[in-house]
N, C-alpha and C positions, 0 to 999 in steps of 0.2 A: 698824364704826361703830355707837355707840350714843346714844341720843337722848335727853336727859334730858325728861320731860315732866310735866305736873300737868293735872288733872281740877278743874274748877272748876264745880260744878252744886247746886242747891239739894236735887235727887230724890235720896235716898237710891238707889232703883235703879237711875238712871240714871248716878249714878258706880259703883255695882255693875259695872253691862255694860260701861263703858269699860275697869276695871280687868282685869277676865277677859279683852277682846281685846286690851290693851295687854300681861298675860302671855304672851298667842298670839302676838306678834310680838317676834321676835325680835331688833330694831334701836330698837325703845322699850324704855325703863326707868322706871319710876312714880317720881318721888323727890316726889310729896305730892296730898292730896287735900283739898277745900277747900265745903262748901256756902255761903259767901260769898266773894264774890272778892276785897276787901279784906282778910279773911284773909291771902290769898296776898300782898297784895304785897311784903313782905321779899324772900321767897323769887326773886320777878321780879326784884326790882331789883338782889340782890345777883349777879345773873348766872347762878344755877343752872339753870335753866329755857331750853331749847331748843325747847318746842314747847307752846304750850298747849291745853287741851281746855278750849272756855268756851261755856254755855249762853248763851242770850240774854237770855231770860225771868226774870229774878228779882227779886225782894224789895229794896226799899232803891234799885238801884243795877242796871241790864241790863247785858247782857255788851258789848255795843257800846259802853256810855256810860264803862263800866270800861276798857275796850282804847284808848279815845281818851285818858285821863290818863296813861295811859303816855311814856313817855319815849322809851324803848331797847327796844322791846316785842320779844319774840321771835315769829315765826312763828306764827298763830293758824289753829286750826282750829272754825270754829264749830257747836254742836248747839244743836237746837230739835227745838221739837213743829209752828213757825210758818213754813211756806217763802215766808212773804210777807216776812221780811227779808233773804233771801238778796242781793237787790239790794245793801239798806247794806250789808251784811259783806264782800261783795267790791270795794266804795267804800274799805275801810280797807285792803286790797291782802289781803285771809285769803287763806290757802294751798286751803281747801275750806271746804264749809258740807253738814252731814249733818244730814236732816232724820229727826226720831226717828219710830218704831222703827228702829233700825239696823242695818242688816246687817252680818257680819263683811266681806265684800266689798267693800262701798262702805266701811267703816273703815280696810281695809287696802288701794282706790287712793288717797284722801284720805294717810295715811301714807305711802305710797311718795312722793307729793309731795315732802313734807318731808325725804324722804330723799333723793330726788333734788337739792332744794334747798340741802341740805350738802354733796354731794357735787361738785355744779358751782360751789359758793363757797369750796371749799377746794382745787378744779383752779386758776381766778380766780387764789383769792390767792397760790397759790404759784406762778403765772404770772406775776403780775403784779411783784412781789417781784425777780422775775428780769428783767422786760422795764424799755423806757425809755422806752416808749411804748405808746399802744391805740388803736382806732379806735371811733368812734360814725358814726353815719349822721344825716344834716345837711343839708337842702337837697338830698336826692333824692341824696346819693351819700356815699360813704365818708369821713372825714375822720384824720384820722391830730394825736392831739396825745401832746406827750409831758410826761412827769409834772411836767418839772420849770418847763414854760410854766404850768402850773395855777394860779389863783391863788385861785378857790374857785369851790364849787358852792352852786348854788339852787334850790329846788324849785318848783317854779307846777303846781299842781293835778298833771295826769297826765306831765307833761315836769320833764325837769331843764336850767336852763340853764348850762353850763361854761363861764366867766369866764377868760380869760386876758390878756396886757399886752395884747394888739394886737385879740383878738375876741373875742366871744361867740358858743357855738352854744347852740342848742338842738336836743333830743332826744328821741326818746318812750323813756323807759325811769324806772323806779320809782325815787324817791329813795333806796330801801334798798338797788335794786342795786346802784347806783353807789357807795353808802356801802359796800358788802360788799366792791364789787372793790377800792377805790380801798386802796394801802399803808398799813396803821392808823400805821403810823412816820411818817408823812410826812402823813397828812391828820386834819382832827381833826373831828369832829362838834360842833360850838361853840349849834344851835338847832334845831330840830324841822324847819328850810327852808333851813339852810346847813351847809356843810361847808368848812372853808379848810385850805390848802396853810401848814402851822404856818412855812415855813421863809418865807414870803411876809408874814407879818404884820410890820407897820412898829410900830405901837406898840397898848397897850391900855389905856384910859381909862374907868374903872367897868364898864360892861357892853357898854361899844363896842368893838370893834375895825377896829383902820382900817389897809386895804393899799390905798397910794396914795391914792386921792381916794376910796375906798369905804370907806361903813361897817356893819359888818355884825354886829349884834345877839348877847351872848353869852347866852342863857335864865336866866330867875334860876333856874331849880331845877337847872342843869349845870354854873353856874358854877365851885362849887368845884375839880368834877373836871376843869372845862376849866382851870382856871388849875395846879392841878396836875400836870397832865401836860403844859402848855405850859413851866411854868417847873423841873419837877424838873431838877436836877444843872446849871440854864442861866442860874441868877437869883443874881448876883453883888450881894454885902454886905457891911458891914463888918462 
């Protein structure tokens, strides 16, 4: 397994240090280095980027304030000089938060995260892929739904709630797990707080989409690629 990653810091030496222990580990790969983060964002947006390295601290625009306009953000590991925002950074779900000077030891449990983190989302998806059903915990006990009841997900702060014909649960678990496990064939990421079952959608009307009596918001900055990948090879014309 190798991890695409980027360094995003304003300190000339502090992307220095990150770059020399990101060649020390063996499962990162450098593919860009960046002293503003708007720089970077092609780079994030166009998918390349698996993990990012983002200061807090900067010029114009802080690393939090950046990570939040994100979209589709990839797994963020945060660096400072300031451990008094450790709090926010792990409010936006960060993988870790390494407070500078840094050791190669706390850089490389901080990475193993992440590495752990692809390795259990790629067991997931090709579980999942294969199953026809999963279970979430719900009301103090196990619940058993299967994919094809789904009719979409929502996010409320630290829980996600799973919508189906007949019920709703809710769960404590990260709106990007659920986005990571759930069949990218079959679910689509349509807003920042929903996720819908593509085979489930009754019709679509500017930027609503409506399954049965719900209407469930498409983002204006996703829209294209949600109407894209809803209607390729499925949108009959004269």
């Amino acid at each position: 397994m190798s991890i695409n990653c980027i360094v995003i810091d304003d300190e000339p030496l502090a992307r220095k240090g990150l770059k020399e222990y990101i060649a020390d580990t063996d499962f990162l790969n450098l593919v860009g280095e960046f002293d503003n983060p708007l720089k970077a964002t092609d780079i994030i947006s166009n998918g390349g980027v698996q993990l990012l390295f983002l200061d807090i601290q900067m010029p114009k625009i802080t690393g939090l304030e950046f990570f939040k306009t994100l979209q589709n953000a990839p797994p963020v590991i945060f660096t400072t000089a300031y451990p008094q925002y450790a709090l926010e950074g792990f409010e936006v779900n960060a993988l870790d938060y390494l407070v500078k000077p840094i050791s190669f030891e706390r850089f490389l449990k901080a990475t193993l995260k992440a590495k752990e983190y692809y390795e259990v989302r790629d067991k997931n998806t090709s579980e999942a892929t294969a199953a026809t059903y999963f279970f979430i915990k719900a009301d103090n006990k196990l619940v058993k739904i299967a994919y094809d009841e789904v009719l979409f997900v929502e996010a409320l702060q630290n829980y996600v709630t799973i919508y189906t014909a007949d019920k709703k649960y809710m769960t404590y678990l990260t709106f990007k797990s659920v986005e990571d496990y759930l069949p990218a064939d079959k679910f689509l990421k349509v807003h920042k707080s929903y996720i819908v079952a593509a085979s489930k959608i009754d019709s679509i009307e500017g930027s609503d989409i409506r399954i049965g009596e719900r209407h469930i918001p498409i983002s204006r900055n996703q829209k294209e690629e949600v109407m894209e990948k809803l209607l390729k090879g499925k949108f009959l014309k004269r």
